[in-house]
C-alpha positions, 0 to 999 in steps of 0.5 A: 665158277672159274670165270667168276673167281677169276673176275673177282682176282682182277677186280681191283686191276679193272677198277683201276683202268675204269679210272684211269679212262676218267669221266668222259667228257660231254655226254651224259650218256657215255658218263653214265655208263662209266660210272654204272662200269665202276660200281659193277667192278667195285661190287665184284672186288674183294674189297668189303668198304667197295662193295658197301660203296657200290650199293650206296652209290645205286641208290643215289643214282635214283637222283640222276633219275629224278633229274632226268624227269623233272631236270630239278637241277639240285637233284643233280648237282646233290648226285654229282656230288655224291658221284665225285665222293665215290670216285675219290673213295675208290681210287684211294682203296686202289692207291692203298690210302686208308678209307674212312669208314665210319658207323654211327650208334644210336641208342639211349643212354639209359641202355648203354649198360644193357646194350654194352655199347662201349664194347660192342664200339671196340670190338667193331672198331678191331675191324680193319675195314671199319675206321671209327665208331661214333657214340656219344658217351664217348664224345659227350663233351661236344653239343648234341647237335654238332655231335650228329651233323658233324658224325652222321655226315661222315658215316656211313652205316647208322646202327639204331639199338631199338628200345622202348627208351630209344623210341621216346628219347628226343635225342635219338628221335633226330639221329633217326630222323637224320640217318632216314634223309641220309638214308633216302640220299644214298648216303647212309644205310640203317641197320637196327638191333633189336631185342624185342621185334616190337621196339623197332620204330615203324620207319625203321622196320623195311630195314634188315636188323641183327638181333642182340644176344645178351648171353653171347656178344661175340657172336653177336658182334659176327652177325653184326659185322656181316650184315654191315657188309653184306653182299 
């Protein structure tokens, strides 16, 4: 236990020195265990945008894989661009720059009011880890499309309010088709809310969910705020 606590004190000294070696040049081997050392550092800091970092970044690492098995080149150029992001991520957090981490609520406007989607939008946002939180009635002046390629791009949790309105809403049908491709990259993690288990989409339902109470938002919100950043 000691030895752990004390890892974790060190982390973001760790993380600084795995940086500040850089990417080794030429094999591909050695550039490979540098960043799986960086991950496994970011995963042991205190730093929660680290930690949620870490997991996304080993889920694209399945990308390097596909390269390595059929050499498909945009499958590696797509990891190393994603590789290039994290590091930049992690030395911004190591530096004390602001790190944008953004959530994305999906959801039809037909709940909005049932579901207090502004609320629940500034309550999260009271988070110092949390940068922003995308909804559209917030930004409803912009074009539905560019609204979700320009939003969905830059988050990184995608929180679906399953309904039965959600689920034949045209609009929040392509934010879940696009948040599933993101999700697929590494670049993106789902998260539902639900009320009634039934209304969570098919695609939807290997994803761990946070159930809404209507009578207790608060608490609510603290259940949603730790599965955003659980370990």
């Amino acid at each position: 236990m000691e030895n752990h606590s004390n890892q974790k004190e060190d982390s973001m000294e760790n993380i600084s020195k795995i940086l500040h070696k850089r990417p080794p040049q030429g094999r591909f081997r050695d550039q490979l265990f540098w960043l799986v050392d960086l991950i496994y550092a970011c995963k042991a800091s205190n730093n929660l945008v680290l930690k949620e970092e870490a997991k996304l970044m080993e889920k694209a690492l399945a990308h390097l894989s596909d390269y390595l098995e059929t050499g498909n080149q945009a499958a590696l150029d797509e990891a190393t661009q994603r590789v290039e992001q994290f590091a930049r991520i992690v030395k911004s957090a190591v530096t004390g720059v602001i790190i944008n981490f953004n959530i994305f609520l999906s959801y039809s406007t037909k709940d909005s009011d049932f579901f207090e989607i502004p609320r629940i939008a500034k309550m999260l946002e009271s988070y110092k880890e949390i940068s922003k939180v995308y909804y559209w009635e917030k930004d409803s002046g912009q074009n539905i499309i560019e609204y979700m390629e320009e939003n969905l791009e830059r988050s990184k949790v995608f929180i679906y309010f399953c309904s039965q309105n959600s689920k034949i809403s045209k609009s929040v049908k392509l934010e879940r088709s696009a948040a599933i491709q993101l999700q697929q990259e590494g670049k993106m993690r789902i998260l539902p809310v639900f009320q009634d288990p039934t209304d969570i989409p098919l695609l939807i339902k290997p994803f761990l969910g946070v159930e809404f109470q209507k009578d207790n938002i608060e608490g609510f919100i603290q259940n949603l705020y730790k599965e955003i950043f659980r370990s």
